[in-house]
C-alpha positions as CSV (number, residue, x, y, z in Angstrom):
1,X,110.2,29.7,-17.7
2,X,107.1,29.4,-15.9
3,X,108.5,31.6,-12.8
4,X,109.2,34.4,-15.4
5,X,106.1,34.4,-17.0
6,X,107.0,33.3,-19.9
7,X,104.0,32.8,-22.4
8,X,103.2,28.8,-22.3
9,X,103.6,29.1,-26.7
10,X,106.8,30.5,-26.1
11,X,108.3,27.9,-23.2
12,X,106.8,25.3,-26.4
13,X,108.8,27.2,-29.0
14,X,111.8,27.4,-26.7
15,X,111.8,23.3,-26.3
16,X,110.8,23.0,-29.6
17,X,108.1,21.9,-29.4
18,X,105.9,23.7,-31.8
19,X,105.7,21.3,-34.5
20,X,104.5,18.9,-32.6
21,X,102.0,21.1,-30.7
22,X,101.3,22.0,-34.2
23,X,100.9,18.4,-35.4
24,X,98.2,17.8,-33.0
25,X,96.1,20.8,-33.7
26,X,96.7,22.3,-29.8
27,X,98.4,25.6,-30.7
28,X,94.8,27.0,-30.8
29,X,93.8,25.4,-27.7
30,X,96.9,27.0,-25.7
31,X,95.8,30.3,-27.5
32,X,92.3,30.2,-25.5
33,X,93.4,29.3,-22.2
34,X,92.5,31.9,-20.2
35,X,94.7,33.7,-17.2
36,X,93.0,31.9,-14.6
37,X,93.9,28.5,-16.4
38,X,97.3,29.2,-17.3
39,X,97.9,30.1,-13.4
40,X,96.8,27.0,-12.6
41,X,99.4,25.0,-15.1
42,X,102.1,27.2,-14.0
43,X,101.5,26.2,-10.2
44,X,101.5,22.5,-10.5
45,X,104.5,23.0,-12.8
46,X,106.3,25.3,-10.2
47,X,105.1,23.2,-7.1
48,X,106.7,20.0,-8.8
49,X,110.2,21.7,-10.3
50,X,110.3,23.1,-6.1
51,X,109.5,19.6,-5.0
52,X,112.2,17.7,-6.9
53,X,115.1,20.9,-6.7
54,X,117.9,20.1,-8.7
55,X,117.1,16.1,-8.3
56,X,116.1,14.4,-11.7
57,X,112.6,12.4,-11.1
58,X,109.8,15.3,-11.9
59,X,106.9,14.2,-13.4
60,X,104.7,16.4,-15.2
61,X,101.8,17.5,-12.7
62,X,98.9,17.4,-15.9
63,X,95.7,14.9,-15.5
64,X,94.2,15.3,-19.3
65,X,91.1,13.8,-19.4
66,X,90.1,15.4,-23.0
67,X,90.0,12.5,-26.0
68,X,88.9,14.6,-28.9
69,X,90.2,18.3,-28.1
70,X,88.6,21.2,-30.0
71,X,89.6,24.7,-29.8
72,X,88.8,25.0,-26.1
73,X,89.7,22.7,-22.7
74,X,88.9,23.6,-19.0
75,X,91.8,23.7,-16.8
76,X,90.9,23.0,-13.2
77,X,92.8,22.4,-10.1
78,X,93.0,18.9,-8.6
79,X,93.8,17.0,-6.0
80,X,96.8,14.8,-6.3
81,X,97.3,10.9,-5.1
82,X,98.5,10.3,-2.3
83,X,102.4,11.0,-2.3
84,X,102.1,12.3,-6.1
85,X,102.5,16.0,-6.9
86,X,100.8,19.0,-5.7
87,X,98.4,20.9,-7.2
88,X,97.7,18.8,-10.3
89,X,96.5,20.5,-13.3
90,X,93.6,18.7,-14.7
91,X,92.5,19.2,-18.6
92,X,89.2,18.3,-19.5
93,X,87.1,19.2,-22.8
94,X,85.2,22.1,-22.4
């Protein structure tokens, strides 16, 4: 999904997802992520489902450091640990 482009609402609605994205209050936080951020997701996404293949064992490449989330988050690139994945996407308030 991500290597199509898919919008990251729609990959949420597709899992199904949405209620619980609803639940929480973050559909309106996905909504104001901007291009740059949502590049950034969709590489340490892509970068991990490349790294594992067809092996199970992914872990989702997302460092959230936000407690209380209001309508917008920054999403910055970040180092990972040592042996963990590469590029991390790292979600802090904004």
């Amino acid at each position: 999904m991500h290597a199509r482009g898919d919008t990251l609402l729609d990959m949420v609605n597709a899992l199904g997802l949405t209620p619980a994205l609803e639940a929480d209050g973050l559909t309106e936080v996905i909504e104001n992520l901007t291009d740059p951020e949502v590049k950034i997701i969709r590489d340490a996404f892509i970068a991990e489902a490349e790294r594992v293949a067809d092996r199970p064992g992914a872990s989702f490449p997302i460092d959230c450091r936000a407690g209380t989330i209001g309508a917008r988050v920054r999403v910055v690139p970040a180092p990972a640990s040592p042996g963990a994945t590469a590029p991390v996407a790292r979600i802090e308030p904004a």
